[in-house]
N, C-alpha and C positions, 0 to 999 in steps of 0.2 A: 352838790353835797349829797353825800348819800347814809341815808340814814333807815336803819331798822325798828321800825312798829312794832314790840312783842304786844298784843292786845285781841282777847277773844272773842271783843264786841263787834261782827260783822258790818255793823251801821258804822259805828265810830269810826270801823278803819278804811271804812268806801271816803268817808267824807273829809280825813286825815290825807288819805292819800291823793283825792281830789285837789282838794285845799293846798296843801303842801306841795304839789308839782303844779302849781300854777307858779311857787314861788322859788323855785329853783330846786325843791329837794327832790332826790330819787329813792323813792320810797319801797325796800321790801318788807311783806308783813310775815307775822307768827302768831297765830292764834293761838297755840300748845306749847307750853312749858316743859314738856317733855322732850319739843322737837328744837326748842330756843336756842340751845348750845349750837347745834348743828346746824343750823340757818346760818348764826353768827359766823360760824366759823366757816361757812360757805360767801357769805356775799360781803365780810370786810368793811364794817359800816364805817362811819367818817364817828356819828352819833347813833347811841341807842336810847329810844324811849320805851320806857317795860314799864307795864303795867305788874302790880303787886297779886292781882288776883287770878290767875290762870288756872286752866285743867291740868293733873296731872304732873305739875310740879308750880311749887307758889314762887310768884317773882323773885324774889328775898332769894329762895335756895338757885334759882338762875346764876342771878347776880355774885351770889359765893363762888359758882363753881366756874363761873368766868372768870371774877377777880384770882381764881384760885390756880390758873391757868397762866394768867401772868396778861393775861389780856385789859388794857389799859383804856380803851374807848370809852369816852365820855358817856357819863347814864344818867338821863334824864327820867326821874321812876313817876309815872302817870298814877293815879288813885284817888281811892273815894273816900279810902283811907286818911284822917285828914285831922289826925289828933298830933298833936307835938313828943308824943311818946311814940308815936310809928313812922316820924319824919326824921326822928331821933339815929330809931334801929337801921332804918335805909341808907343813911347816910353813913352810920360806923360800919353796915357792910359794905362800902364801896360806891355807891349810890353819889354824884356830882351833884345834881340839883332835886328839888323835888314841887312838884306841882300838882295840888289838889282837885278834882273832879269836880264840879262841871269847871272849867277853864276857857279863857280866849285865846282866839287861833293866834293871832297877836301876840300875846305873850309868848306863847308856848316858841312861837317861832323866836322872837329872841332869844330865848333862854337856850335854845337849842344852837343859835349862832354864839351865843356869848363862850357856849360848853366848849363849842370846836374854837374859837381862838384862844381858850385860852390854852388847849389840848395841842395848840401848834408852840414850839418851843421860840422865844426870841432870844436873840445873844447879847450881848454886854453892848455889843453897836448897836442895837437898835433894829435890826434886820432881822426878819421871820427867815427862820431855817427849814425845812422840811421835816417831815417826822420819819423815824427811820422805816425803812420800807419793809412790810410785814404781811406775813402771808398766814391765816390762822392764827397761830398759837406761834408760830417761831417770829422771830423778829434779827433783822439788820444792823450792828452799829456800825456805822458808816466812819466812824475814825478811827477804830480797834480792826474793822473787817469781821469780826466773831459774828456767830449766829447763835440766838438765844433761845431755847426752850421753856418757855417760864423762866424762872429765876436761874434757871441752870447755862451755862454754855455749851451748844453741841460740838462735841468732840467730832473732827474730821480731818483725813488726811488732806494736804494739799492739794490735790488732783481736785477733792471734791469738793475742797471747800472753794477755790478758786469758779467749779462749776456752779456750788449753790448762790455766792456772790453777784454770778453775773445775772443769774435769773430773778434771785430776789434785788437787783437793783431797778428792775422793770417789772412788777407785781401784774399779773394780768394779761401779759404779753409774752407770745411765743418768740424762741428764739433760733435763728437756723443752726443747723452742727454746724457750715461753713464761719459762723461768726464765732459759736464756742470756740470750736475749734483751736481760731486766733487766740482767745482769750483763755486758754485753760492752758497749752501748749503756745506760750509766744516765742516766734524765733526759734524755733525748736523743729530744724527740715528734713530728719531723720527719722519721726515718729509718723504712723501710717495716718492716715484721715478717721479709720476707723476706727483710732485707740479714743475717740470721744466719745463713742457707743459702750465702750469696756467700763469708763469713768462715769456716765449713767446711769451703766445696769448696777456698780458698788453701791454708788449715791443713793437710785429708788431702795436697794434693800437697807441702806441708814435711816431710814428715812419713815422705817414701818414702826406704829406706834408714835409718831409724833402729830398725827391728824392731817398732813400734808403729804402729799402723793407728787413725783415725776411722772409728766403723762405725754407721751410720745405722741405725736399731733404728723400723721405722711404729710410729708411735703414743705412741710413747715418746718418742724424742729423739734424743742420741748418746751415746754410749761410747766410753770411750779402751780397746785391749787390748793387751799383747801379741799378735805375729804369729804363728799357733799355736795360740794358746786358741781358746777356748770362747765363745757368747754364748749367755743362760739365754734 
């Protein structure tokens, strides 16, 4: 499970993170509120626990400008903060659960598993469905095909959209031109190998301004990321 610490208290998050990856979670921190967005939108948490009090932008305005983004991860908001008139405000900004300062790791840790199932959708049978596969700020619907931008649908021709599909059905994972290829062009023996190069240089320049980057990975293929991350 991977879950994001926004928390500026050096101690608390050596021992959050210690604690916490003993019990399965894989823990990124952010100490600055400033840099929060961009974390988030780098490492794709499962859960995020923010704390209310940060440098340089206060949790609260985090949490707006993520809910504001259309980004839907469960938020578990950590504080010392601890009146019923600011457990109130956290919650009507978007805020999932809330848990007051000093706390048990115990708890904290259920509340953080209870946020992800309940953030995994179940269907009318009974069966947990997967959540649609999302990269940043854009998101997957996996029965429509569309790709979301926040509340908005991103417009794209077939070529690309066909390409953005197949990469954000495997979030994380590079994918070879040989396999695109297949799958952008299927049955299609007239078109050159290297029209899948044409179809991701359109795609990366759609793609400016959504916080998500095409990143050409030799030898490998391409990869969708957050703008921010990492590539292994």
């Amino acid at each position: 499970m991977k879950l994001l610490l926004i928390e500026d208290d050096p101690t608390l998050q050596a021992t959050l993170v210690r604690s916490l990856g003993r019990r399965g979670f894989d823990t990124t921190t952010c100490g600055d509120g400033g840099q929060a967005i961009a974390c988030w939108a780098a490492c794709q948490p499962d859960v995020v626990a923010l704390d209310l009090t940060l440098p340089h932008l206060d949790g609260l305005l985090v949490l707006t400008q993520a809910r504001q983004r259309g980004w839907r991860t469960p938020v578990l908001i950590l504080t010392a903060r601890g009146t019923v008139g600011d457990r109130v405000i956290g919650l009507n900004t978007g805020a999932d659960d809330y848990l007051a300062k000093p706390f048990d790791l115990d708890e904290m840790e259920a509340r953080l598993r209870a946020l992800v199932r309940r953030a995994t959708p179940v269907g009318v049978d009974g069966v947990v469905h997967a959540q649609a596969p999302a990269i940043g700020p854009l998101r997957l619907d996996r029965d429509s095909g569309a790709v979301h931008f926040g509340a908005q649908v991103l417009e794209l021709p077939p070529r690309e959209l066909a390409l953005m599909q197949a990469l954000m059905a495997r979030p994380g994972r590079a994918l070879a031109k040989e396999r695109l290829f297949e799958l952008v062009f299927p049955g299609e023996q007239d078109v050159q190998y290297e029209a899948i190069e044409v179809v991701a240089y359109r795609l990366r320049k759609r793609l400016v301004g959504t916080g998500v980057e095409l990143v050409t990975l030799r030898g490998l293929g391409y990869l969708l990321r957050a703008q921010g991350g990492e590539t292994a």
